[in-house]
RODO-2510 file (C-alpha; in nm, 4 decimals, decimal comma):
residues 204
     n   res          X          Y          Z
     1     x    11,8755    13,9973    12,7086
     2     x    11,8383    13,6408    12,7234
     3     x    11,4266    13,6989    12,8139
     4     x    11,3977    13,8685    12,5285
     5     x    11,5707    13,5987    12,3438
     6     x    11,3544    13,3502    12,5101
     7     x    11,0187    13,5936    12,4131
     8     x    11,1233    13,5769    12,0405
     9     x    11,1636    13,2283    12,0231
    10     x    10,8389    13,1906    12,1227
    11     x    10,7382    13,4064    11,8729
    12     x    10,8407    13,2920    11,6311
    13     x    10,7805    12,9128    11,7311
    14     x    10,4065    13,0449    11,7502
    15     x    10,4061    13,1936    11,3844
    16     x    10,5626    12,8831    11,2072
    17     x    10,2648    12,6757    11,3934
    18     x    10,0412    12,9152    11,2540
    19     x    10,1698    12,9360    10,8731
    20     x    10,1461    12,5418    10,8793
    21     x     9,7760    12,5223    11,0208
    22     x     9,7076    12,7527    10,7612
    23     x     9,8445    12,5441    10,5082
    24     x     9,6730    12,2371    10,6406
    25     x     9,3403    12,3969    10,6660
    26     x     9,3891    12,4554    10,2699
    27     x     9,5001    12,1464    10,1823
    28     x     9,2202    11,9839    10,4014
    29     x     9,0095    12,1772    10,2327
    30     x     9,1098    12,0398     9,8451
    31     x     9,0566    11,7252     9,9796
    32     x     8,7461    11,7204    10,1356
    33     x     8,6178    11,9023     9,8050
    34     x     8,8014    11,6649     9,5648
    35     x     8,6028    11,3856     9,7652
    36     x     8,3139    11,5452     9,6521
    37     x     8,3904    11,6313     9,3187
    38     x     8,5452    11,2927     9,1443
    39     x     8,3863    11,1064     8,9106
    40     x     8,2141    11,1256     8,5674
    41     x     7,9981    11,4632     8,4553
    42     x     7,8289    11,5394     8,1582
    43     x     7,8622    11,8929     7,9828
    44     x     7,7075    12,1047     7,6915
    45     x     7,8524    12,4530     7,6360
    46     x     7,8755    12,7159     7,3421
    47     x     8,1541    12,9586     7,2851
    48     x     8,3271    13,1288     7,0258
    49     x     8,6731    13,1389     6,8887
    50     x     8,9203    13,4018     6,7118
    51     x     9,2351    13,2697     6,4961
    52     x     9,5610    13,4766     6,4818
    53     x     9,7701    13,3062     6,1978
    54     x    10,0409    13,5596     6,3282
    55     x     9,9690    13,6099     6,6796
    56     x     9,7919    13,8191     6,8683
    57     x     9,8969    14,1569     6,9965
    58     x     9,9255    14,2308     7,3793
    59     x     9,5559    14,4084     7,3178
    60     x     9,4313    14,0764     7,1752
    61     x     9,4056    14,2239     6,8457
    62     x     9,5598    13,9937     6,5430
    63     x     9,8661    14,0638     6,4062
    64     x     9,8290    14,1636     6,0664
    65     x     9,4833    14,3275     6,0705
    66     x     9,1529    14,1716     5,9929
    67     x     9,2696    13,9498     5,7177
    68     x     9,4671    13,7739     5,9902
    69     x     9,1514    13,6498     6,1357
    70     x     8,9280    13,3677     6,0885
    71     x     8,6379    13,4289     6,3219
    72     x     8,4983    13,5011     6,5251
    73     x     8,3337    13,2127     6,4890
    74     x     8,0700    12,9927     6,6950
    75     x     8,1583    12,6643     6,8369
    76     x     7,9216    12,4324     7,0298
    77     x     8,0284    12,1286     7,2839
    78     x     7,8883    11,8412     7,4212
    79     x     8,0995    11,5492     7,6150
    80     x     8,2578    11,4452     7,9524
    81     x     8,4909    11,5630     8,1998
    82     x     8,6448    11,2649     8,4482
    83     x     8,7835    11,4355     8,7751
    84     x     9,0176    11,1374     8,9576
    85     x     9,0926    11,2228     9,3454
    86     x     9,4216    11,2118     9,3063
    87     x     9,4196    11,5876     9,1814
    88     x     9,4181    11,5048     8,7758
    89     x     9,1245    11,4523     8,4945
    90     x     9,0233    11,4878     8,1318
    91     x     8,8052    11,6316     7,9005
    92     x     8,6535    11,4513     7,5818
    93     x     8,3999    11,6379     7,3713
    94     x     8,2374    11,6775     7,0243
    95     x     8,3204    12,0263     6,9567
    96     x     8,0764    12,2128     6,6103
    97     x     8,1832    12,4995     6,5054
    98     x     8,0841    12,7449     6,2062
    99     x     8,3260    13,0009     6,0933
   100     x     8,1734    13,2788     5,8976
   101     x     8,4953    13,4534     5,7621
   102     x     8,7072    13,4975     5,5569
   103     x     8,5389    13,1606     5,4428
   104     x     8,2843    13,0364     5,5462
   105     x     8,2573    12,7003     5,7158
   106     x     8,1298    12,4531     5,9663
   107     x     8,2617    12,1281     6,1039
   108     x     8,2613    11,8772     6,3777
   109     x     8,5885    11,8079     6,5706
   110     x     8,6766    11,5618     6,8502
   111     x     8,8898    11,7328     7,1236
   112     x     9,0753    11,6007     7,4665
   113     x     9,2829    11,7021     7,6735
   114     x     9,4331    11,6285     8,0456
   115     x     9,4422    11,8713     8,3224
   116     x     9,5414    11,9052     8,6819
   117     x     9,2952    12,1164     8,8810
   118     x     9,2542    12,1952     9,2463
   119     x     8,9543    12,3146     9,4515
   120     x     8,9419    12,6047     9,7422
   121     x     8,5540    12,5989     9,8714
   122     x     8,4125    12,5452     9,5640
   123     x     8,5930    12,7076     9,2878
   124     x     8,7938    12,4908     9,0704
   125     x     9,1226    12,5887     8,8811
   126     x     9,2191    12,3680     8,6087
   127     x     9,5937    12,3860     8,4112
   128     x     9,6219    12,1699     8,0909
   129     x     9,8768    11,8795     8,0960
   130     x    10,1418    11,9562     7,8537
   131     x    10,1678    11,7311     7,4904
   132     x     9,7726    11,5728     7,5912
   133     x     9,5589    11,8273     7,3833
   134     x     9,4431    11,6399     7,0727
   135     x     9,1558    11,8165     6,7832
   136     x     9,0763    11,5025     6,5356
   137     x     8,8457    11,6479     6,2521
   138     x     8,5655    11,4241     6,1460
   139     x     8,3617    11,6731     5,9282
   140     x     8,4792    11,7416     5,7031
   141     x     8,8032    11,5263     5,7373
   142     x     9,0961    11,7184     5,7975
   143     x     9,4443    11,6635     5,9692
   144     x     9,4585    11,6549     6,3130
   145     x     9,5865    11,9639     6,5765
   146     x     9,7462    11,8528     6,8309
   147     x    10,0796    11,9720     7,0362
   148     x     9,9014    12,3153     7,1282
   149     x     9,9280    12,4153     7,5032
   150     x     9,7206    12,6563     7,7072
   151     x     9,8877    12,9467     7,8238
   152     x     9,6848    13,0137     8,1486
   153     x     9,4862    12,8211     8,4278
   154     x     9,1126    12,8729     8,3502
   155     x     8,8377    12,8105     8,5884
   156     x     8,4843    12,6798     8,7140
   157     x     8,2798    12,5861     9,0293
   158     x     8,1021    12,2956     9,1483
   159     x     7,8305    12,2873     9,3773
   160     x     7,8471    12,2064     9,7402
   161     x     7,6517    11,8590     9,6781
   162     x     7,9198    11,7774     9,3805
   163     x     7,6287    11,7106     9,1291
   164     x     7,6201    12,0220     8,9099
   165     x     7,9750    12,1758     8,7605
   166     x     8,0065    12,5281     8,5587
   167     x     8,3415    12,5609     8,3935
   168     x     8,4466    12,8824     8,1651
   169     x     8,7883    12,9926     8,0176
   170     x     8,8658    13,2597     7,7909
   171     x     9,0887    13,5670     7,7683
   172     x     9,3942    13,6063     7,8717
   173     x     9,3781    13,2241     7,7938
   174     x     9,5340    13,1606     7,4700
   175     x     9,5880    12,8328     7,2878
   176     x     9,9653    12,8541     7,1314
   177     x    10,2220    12,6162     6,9706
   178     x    10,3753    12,3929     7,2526
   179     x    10,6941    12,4170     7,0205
   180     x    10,6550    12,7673     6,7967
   181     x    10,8468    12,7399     6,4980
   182     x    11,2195    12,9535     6,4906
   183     x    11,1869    13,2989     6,3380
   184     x    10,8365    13,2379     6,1974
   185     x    10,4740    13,3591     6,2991
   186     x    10,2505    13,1045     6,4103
   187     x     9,8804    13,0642     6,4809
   188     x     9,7199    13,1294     6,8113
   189     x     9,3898    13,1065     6,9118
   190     x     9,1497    13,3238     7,1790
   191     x     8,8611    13,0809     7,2774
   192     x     8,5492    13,2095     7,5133
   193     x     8,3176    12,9807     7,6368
   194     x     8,1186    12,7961     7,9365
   195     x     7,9976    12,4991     8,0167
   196     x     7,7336    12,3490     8,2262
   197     x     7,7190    11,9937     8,3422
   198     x     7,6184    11,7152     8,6015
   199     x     7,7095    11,4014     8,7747
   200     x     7,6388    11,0615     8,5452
   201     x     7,8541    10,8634     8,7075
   202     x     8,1025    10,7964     9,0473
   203     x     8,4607    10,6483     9,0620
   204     x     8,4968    10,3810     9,2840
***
């Protein structure tokens, strides 16, 4: 009895060792990558974007029908992502868009936000920072949209050399009211799009 005791201790002494290497191996891995990856890079990308002034349905169809839409329409982005090594960065871009219906339209917006992302051999997975997601319109002027939050991680890679970065998000990502209003619909939005960018600049 007590050898068999003795056996699984052991056992299980051997499987804790092994859970934790495990872990270590993947945190040693984010780090090595986020060594690789900090710093300043430059990004263009084009997507396109689908309003819901009710919501969308589970399907990502808008509540409402078609006159619940305004879209889809084209956006196109050009600006910087900063990736810090402790784990957090930012986003800053120019962001034109035309919207062909109901009205048509066509701006120019300035958007940021702040995001946490980590890195497992290459493949980077970004979550927006709550209340940092900012849209200040310059053309035409218009109010500002902020206190919008992203309902799920999206995603890119960057190469093993950390000079070039892809970075793409769309469904099930939504972009939703960090603070809905009671008993009323409110606007979400479905955004697709990718990006493609390179180093400009290291963090010391």
């Amino acid at each position: 009895m007590k050898g068999n005791f003795r056996k699984l201790t052991v056992f299980v002494m051997i499987a804790a060792i092994a859970m934790l290497t495990v872990v270590a191996m993947a945190s040693a891995d984010d780090h090595q990558w986020r060594k690789t990856i900090h710093g300043e890079y430059a990004f263009t990308g084009t997507g396109a974007c689908l309003f819901a002034f009710l919501g969308f349905n589970t399907d990502f169809t808008p509540k409402g029908g078609e006159l619940a839409s305004k879209g889809p329409g084209s956006n196109f982005w050009d600006g910087v992502m900063t990736f810090k090594r402790d784990g957090t960065g930012s986003l800053s871009s120019r962001h034109r868009f035309m919207d062909p219906a109901p009205a048509p339209a066509a701006g120019l917006a300035h958007l940021y936000w702040e995001f946490t992302y980590t890195v497992d051999r290459g493949k980077i997975t970004f979550m927006e920072i709550p209340i940092t997601y900012s849209a200040v319109y310059e053309a035409p002027p218009g109010p500002g949209l902020s206190n919008v939050k992203f309902t799920e991680p999206y995603d890119g890679y960057i190469s093993a050399d950390g000079k070039n970065l892809i970075v793409s998000f769309g469904v099930p990502m939504k972009l939703i009211p960090h603070d809905p209003p009671p008993f009323a619909p409110a606007l979400e939005i479905i955004c697709s799009g990718t990006f493609q960018g390179f180093r400009t600049d290291w963090e010391e």
